[in-house]
VMD Tcl script that draws the C-alpha trace (Angstrom):
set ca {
  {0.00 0.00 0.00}
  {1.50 3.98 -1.06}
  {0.16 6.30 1.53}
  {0.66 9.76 0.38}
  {0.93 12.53 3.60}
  {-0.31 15.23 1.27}
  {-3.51 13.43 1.28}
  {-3.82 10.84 4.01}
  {-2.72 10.39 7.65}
  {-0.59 7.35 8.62}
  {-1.84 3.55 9.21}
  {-2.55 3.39 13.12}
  {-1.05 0.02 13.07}
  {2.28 -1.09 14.77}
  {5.33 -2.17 12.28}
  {7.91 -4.64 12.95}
  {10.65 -2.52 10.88}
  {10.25 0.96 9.61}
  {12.57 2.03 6.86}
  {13.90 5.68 6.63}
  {14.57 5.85 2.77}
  {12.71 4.53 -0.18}
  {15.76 3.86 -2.57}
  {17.41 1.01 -3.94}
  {18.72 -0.50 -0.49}
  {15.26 0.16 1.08}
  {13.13 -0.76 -1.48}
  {14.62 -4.11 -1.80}
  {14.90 -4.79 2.53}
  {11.61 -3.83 2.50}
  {9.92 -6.45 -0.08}
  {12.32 -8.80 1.57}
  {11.02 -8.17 4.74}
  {7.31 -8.50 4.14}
  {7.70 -11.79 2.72}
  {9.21 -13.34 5.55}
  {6.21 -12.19 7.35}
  {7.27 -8.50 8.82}
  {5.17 -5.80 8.69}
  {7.45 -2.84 7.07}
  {7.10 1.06 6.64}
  {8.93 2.60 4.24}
  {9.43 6.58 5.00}
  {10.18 8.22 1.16}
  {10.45 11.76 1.19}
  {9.76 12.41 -2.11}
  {6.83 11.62 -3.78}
  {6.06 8.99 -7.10}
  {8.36 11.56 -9.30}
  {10.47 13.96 -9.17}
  {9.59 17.32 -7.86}
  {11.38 20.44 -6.65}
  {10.59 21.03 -3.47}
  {12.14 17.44 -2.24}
  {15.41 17.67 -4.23}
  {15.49 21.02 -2.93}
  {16.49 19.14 0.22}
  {19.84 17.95 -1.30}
  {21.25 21.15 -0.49}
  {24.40 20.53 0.95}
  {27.79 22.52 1.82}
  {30.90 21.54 0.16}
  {33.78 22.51 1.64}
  {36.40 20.08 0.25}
  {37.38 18.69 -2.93}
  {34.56 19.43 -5.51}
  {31.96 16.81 -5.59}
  {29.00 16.47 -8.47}
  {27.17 13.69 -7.48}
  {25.79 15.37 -3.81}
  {23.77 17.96 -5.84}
  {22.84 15.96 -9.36}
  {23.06 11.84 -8.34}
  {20.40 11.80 -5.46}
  {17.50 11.36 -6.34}
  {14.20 11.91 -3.90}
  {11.06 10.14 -5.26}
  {9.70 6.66 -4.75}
  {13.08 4.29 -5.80}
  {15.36 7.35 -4.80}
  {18.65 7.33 -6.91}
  {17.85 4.02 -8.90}
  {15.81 6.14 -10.88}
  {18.92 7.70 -11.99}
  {21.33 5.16 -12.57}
  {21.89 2.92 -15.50}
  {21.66 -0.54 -13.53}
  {25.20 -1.98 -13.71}
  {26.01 -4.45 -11.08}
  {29.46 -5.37 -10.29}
  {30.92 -7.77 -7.07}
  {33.82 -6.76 -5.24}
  {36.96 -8.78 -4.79}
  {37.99 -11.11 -1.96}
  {40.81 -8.41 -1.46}
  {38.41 -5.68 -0.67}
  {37.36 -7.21 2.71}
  {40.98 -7.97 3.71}
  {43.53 -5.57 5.66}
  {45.66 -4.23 2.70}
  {49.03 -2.54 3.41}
  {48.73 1.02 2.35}
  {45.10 0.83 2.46}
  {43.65 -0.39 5.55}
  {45.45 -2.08 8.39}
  {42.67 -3.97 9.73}
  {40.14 -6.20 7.34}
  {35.97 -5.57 7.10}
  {34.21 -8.03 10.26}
  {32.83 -10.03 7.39}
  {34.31 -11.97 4.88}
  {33.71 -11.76 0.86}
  {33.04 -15.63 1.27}
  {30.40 -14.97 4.09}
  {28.66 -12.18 1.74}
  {28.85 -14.46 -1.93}
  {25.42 -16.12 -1.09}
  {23.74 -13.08 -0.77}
  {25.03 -11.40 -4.05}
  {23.40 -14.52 -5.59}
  {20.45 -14.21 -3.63}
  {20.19 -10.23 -4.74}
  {21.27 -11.55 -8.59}
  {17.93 -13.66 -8.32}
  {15.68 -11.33 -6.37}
  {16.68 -8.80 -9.59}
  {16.43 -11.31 -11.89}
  {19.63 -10.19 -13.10}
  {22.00 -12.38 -16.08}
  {23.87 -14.65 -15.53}
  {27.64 -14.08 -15.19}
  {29.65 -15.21 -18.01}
  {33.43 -15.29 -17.51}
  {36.20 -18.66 -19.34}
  {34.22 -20.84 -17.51}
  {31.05 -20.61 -18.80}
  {29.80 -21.74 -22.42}
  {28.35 -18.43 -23.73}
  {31.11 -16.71 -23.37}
  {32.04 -19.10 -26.86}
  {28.67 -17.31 -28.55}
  {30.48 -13.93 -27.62}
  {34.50 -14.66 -28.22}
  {34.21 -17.89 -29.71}
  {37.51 -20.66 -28.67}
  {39.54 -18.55 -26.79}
  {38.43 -16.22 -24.17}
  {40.35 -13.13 -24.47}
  {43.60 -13.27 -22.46}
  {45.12 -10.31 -21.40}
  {48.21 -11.08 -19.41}
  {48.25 -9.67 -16.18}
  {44.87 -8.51 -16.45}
  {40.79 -10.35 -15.66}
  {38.80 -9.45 -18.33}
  {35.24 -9.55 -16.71}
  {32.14 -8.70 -18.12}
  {29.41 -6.16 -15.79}
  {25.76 -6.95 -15.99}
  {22.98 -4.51 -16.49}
  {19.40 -4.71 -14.83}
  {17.03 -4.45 -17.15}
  {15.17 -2.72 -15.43}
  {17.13 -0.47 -12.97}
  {14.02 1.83 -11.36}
  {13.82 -0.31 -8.31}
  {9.83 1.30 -7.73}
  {9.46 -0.21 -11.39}
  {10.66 -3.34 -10.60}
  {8.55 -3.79 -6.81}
  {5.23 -2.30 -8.23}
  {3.05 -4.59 -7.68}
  {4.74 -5.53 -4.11}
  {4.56 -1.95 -3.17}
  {1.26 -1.71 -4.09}
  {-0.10 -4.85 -3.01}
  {1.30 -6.57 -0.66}
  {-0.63 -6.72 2.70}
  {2.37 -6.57 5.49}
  {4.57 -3.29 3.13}
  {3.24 0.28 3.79}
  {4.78 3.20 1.51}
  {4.46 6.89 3.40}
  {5.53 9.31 0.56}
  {6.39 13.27 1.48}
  {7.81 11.51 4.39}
  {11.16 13.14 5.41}
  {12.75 11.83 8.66}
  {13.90 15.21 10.62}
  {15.18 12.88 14.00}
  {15.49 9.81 15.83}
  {13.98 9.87 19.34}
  {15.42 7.43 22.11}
  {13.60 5.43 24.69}
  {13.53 7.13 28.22}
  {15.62 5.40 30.62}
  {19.52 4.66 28.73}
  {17.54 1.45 27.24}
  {19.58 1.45 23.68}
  {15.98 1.88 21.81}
  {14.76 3.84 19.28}
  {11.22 5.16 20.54}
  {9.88 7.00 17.10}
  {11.30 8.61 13.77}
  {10.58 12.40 13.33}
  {8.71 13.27 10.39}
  {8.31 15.89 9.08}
  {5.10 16.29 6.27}
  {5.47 19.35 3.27}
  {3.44 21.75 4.89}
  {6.00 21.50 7.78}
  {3.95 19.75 10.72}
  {5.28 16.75 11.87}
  {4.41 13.46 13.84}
  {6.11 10.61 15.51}
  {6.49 7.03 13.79}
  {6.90 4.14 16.06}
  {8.14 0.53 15.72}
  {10.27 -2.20 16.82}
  {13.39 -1.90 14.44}
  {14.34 1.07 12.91}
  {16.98 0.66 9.69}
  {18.19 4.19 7.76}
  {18.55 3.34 4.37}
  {18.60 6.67 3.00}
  {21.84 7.52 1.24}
  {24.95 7.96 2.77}
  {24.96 11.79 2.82}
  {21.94 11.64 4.81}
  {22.42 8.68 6.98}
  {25.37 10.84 8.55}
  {23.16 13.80 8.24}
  {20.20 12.18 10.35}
  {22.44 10.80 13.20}
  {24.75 14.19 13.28}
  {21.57 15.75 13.90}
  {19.57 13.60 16.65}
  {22.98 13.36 18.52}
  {22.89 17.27 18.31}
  {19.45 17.11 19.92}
  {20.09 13.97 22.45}
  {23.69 13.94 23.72}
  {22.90 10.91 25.43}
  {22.62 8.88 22.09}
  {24.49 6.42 22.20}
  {26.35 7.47 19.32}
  {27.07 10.88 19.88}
  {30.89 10.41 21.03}
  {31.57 8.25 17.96}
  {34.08 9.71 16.02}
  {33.41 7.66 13.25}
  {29.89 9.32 12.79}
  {30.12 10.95 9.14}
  {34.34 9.60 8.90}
  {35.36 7.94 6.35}
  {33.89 9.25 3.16}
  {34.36 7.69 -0.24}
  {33.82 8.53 -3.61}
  {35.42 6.85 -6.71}
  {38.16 8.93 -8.92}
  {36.80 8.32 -13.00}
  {39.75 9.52 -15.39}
  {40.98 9.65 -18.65}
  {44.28 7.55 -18.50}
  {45.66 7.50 -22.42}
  {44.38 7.63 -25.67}
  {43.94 4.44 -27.08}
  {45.41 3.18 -31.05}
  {44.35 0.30 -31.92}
  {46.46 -2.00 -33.94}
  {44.05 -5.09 -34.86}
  {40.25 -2.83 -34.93}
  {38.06 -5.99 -35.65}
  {39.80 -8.00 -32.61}
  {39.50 -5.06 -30.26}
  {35.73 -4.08 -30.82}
  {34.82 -7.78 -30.92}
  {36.86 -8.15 -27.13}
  {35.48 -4.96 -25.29}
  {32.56 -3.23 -26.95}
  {29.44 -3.45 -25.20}
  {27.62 -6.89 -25.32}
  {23.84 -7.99 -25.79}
  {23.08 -11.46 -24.75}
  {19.70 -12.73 -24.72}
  {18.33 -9.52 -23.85}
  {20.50 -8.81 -21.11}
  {23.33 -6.08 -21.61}
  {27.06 -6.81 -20.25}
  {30.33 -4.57 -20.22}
  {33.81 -5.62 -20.93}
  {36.39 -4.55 -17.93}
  {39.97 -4.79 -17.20}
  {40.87 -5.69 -13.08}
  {45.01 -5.50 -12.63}
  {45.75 -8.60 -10.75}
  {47.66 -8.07 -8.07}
  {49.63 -10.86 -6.56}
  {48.36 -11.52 -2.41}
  {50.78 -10.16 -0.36}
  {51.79 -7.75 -2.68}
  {54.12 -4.44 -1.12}
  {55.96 -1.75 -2.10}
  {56.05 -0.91 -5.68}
  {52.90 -2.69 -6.33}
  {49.75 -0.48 -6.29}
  {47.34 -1.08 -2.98}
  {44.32 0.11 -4.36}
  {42.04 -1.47 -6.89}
  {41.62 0.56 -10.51}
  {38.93 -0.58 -13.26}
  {39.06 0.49 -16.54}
  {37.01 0.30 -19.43}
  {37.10 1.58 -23.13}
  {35.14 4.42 -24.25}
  {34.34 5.09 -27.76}
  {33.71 8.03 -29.52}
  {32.09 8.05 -32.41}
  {30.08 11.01 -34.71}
  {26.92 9.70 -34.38}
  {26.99 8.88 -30.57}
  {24.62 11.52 -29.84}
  {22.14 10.29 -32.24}
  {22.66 6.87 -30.60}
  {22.24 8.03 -27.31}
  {18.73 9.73 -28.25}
  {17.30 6.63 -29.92}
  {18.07 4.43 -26.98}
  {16.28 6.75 -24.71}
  {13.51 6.97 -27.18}
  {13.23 2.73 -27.72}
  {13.54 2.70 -23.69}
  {10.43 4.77 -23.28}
  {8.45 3.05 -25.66}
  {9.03 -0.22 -23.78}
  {8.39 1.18 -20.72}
  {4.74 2.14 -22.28}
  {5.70 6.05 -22.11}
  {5.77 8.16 -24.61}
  {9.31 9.65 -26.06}
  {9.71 13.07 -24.64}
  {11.40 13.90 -28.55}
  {8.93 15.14 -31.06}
  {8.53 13.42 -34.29}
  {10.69 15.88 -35.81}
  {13.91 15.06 -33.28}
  {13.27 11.35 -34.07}
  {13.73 11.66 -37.27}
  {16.82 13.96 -37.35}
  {18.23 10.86 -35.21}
  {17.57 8.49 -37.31}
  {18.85 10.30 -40.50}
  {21.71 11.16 -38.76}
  {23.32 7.68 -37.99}
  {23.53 7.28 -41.70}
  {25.63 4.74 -43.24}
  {25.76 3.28 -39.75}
  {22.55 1.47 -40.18}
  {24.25 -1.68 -41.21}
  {27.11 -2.74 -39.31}
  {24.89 -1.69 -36.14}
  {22.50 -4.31 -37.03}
  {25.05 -6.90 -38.56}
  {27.37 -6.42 -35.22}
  {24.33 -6.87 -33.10}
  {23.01 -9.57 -34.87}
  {25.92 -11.77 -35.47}
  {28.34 -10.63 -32.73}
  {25.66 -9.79 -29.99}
  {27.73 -6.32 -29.74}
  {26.59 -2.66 -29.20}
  {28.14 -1.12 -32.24}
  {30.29 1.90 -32.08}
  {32.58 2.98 -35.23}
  {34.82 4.78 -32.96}
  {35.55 7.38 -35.43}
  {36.37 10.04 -32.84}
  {38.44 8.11 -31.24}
  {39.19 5.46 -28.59}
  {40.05 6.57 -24.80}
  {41.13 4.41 -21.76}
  {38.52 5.22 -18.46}
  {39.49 4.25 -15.15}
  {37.67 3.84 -12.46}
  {39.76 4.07 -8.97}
  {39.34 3.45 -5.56}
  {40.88 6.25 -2.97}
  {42.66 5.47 0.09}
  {40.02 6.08 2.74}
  {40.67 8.81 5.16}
  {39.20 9.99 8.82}
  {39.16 13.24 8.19}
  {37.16 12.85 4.84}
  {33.83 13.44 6.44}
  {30.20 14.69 6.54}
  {29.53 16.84 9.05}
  {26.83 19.29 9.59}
  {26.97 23.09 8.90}
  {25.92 25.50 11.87}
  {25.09 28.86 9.67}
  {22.38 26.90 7.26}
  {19.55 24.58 7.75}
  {16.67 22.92 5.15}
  {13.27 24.18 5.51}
  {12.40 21.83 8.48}
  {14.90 23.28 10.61}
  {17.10 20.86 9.98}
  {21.41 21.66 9.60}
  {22.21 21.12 6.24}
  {24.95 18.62 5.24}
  {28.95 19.91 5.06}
  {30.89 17.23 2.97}
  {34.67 18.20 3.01}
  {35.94 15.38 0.39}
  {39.78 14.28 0.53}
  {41.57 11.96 -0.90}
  {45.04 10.85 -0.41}
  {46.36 12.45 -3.84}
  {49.78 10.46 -4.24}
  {48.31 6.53 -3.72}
  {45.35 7.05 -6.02}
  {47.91 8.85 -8.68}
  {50.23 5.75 -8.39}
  {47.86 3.17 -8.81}
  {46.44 5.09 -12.12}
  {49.69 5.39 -13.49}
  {50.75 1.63 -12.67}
  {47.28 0.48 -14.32}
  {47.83 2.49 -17.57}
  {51.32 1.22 -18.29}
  {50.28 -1.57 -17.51}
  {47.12 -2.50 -19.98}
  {49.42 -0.64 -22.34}
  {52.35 -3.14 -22.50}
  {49.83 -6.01 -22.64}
  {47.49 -4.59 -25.41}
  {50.77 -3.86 -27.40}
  {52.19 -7.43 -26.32}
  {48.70 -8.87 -27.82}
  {48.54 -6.85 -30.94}
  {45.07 -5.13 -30.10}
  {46.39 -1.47 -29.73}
  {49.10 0.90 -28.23}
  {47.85 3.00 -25.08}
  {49.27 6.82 -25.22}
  {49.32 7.77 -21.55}
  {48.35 11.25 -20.59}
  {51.55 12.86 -19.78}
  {50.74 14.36 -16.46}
  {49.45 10.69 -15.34}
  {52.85 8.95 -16.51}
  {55.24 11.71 -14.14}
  {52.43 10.82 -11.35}
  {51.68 14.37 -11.12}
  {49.16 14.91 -8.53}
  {47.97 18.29 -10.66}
  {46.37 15.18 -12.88}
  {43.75 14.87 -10.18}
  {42.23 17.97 -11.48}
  {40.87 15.92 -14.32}
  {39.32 13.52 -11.98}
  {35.66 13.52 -10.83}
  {33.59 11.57 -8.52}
  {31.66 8.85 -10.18}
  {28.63 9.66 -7.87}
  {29.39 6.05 -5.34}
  {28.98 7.75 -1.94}
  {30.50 5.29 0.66}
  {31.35 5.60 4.26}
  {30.10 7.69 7.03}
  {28.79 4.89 9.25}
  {31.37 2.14 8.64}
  {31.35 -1.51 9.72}
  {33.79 -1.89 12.63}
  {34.76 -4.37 14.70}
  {34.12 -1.95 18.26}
  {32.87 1.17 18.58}
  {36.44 3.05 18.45}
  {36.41 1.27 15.01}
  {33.32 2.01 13.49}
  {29.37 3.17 13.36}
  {28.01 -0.16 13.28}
  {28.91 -3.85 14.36}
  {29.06 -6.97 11.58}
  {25.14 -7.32 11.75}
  {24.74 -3.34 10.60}
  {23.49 -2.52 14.05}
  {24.57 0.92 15.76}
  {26.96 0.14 18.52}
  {25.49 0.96 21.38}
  {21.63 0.71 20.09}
  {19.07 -2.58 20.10}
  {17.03 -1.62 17.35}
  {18.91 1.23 15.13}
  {20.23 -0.27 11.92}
  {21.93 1.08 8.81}
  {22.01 -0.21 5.39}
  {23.89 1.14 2.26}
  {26.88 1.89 0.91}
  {27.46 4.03 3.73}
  {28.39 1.07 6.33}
  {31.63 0.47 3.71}
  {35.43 0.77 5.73}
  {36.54 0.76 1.81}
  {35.43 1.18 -1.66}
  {36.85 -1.34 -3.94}
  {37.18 -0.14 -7.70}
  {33.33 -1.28 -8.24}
  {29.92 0.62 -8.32}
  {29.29 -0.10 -5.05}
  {25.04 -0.77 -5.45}
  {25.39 -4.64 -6.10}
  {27.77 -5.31 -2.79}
  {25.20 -2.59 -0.80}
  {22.08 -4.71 -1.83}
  {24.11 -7.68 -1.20}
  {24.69 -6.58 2.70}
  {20.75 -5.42 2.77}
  {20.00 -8.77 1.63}
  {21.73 -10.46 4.63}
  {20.44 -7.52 7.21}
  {16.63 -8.76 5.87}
  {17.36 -12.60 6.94}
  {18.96 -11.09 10.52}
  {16.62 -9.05 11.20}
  {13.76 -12.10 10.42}
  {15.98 -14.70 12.59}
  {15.67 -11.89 15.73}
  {11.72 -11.52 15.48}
  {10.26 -12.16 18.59}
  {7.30 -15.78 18.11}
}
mol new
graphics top color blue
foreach p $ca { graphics top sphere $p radius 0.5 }
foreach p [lrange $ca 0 end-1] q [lrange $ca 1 end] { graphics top cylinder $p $q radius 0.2 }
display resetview
């Protein structure tokens, strides 16, 4: 059931869990929830759509390093920032959880091995493709004999949801199901604690758009709203309750992450048909995959060896990539049932415009299963890199300006090691370089400023919109936000999922191993309900 506050009060009923957020993470806990029998409130502050007034609310205070995606990649509406995003899904690697010299000296409190049944259980729940990788016999439909081998490197292939708008997906869940309540124009302005040092979480704040408010109770409270505003929300009820039991943790809003994307070399390629057939995009029985390189470094590995993972993927620019771009939105929305926003008259000046095109689009998709690109603008190496964390990266809350509810706006002072992130870059691109060359596919020109290591190259870095950290996962509370079960040290009943419970970042988008961890909070939180 979708209550709207505009034009309804609340359900007078109790809830088992109620959800602050009505994103990705949340939507997904939530359906998980209700059918094992919980009943769940979700608290979206936004409404169906878009609309102004609630991403008003993402106005924040940046203080640091400049950051994009806290303005333009969070999204407030029913399936928050998933209706947004383009749907990739990636896993981390065993080495992310691990203590890394360099990186982090002590390991997550759960293992990758601990969290692999859960990215399959997500993979299902999503109905997401299966992976294909040297082991599996499509991959021969797609590279035929040999799987590409690029020495020192894992050539893995990212899969795509096809449908990413996680309010899309749940619909008739959300709508239906008896034990799952939707509040939209819902915005959580506090946490309030039981009297008497108990640990518990009484009631959520909530604020409605006209400004009053009211109190929403319930046994288990989990904030699944974005790591900006996860910090945000607990800055601010410690702020009001000093006796919270996490208002002396100086990991509250610590430990922010974003990913560095960068231009690493122009790419000139030596054998063209080999190298669009290995890492153009790929369309397998309706489901869409993306070629990626992963370095692989040795266990163990110290000193010269770079500490922190890098991605990287080939972009291609081509002259009629915007036409492309415009016709893929346009066949989206028709299979959606919408209608393109394009008149007739922009439809057809795409179409006319791929031209001569036409042909090996449809022959590469037809007999290579690829997404065709002619490249004719060039080729370009993209990484994607993870930064060392740091404590004093971190969210805080600005005194001098607060959101309509009275609320202190976020302050997000972004840093990033500068020297460890260049190194690792630089390492990656000479790398794929001297094995593309060594294989024949192409030579990699390195940006100059990159190859010296240069920090001044950061300036051609941006954030790749994967917010991490603020609450991380520790093993005590001089460690971390919350313990190995997402709980709030200190709490009974105060819970966090997202990205924002990560101690690191990996190289990957970051959604696939946050719904993986939300996954395994739903079956906790189940196992713990009271017969």
């Amino acid at each position: 059931m979708i209550v709207d506050l505009n034009h309804a009060p609340p359900p007078d009923t109790h809830h088992d869990v109620v959800i602050v957020g009505g994103g990705t993470v949340a939507l997904l806990l939530a359906v998980l929830l209700e059918r094992q029998g919980q009943r769940v409130l979700v608290l979206e502050t936004g409404g169906g759509s878009f609309e102004a007034p609630a991403q008003d609310l993402n106005e924040a205070t940046v203080t640091g390093r400049a950051h994009t995606g806290i303005a333009v990649a969070r999204g407030r509406a029913l399936g928050g920032t998933s209706n947004l995003w383009g749907g990739q899904l990636t896993l981390f690697v065993p080495s992310d959880f691990e203590a890394r010299e360099g990186v982090s000296d002590a390991p997550w409190p759960i293992t990758y091995e601990e969290l692999l049944p859960w990215y399959e259980a997500v993979a299902k729940e999503l109905r997401l493709a299966d992976a294909l990788d040297e082991s599996t016999p499509q991959a021969h439909k797609l590279f035929g004999d040999h799987y590409p081998d690029i020495p020192g490197f894992t050539l893995f292939l990212t899969r795509w949801l096809k449908e990413p708008a996680m309010a899309r997906h749940f619909r008739e869940r959300l709508q239906h199901a008896p034990g799952l309540t939707v509040l939209l124009h819902a915005h959580a302005t506090g946490l309030h604690l039981a009297p008497e040092g108990s640990g518990e979480i009484a009631s959520v704040r909530v604020a409605r758009p006209d400004g009053s408010t009211l109190r929403i109770g319930g046994s288990r409270f989990v904030l699944a709203n974005g790591t900006i505003e996860i910090a945000r929300l607990l800055l601010a009820s410690a702020a009001e309750q000093p006796e919270a039991p996490w208002a002396g943790n100086s990991w509250v809003g610590a430990g922010f992450q974003d990913h560095l994307e960068m231009r690493g070399g122009r790419v000139h390629l030596l054998d063209k048909p080999r190298f669009l057939r290995t890492f153009q995009n790929i369309v397998l029985a309706g489901h869409k995959y993306q070629p990626k390189l992963r370095l692989n470094t040795p266990a163990g590995a110290t000193g010269a060896e770079p500490a922190l993972n890098v991605t990287g993927y080939f972009a291609f620019e081509s002259s009629v990539g915007e036409h492309l771009q415009h016709l893929k939105v346009l066949v989206r929305s028709l299979l959606r049932g919408g209608l393109p926003r394009q008149g007739m008259g922009e439809t057809l000046r795409h179409l006319r415009g791929m031209g001569s095109a036409w042909v090996p689009m449809i022959v590469q998709y037809l007999r290579h299963h690829r997404i065709y690109n002619p490249a004719d603008r060039g080729v370009w190496l993209v990484m994607h890199a993870e930064q060392l964390p740091r404590s004093d990266s971190r969210i805080t809350l600005d005194p001098r300006r607060r959101d309509r509810f009275g609320v202190p706006l976020a302050a997000l002072d972004w840093r990033i090691g500068g020297a460890p992130e260049v190194h690792a870059m630089a390492a990656f691109v000479r790398r794929i370089g001297a094995s593309l060359q060594a294989a024949g596919l192409a030579r990699v020109e390195i940006d100059a400023m990159l190859d010296a290591e240069d920090a001044g190259v950061l300036a051609q870095a941006t954030d790749t919109y994967h917010q991490c950290g603020g609450a991380r996962m520790g093993h005590h509370p001089q460690d971390g936000v919350v313990d190995s079960e997402l709980r709030v040290f200190g709490t009974r009943n105060l819970y966090v999922a997202g990205a924002a419970v990560f101690r690191t970042s990996s190289y990957a988008n970051p959604t696939f191993t946050a719904m993986a961890l939300t996954a395994r909070l739903a079956d906790q939180l189940t196992a713990r309900t009271p017969a």
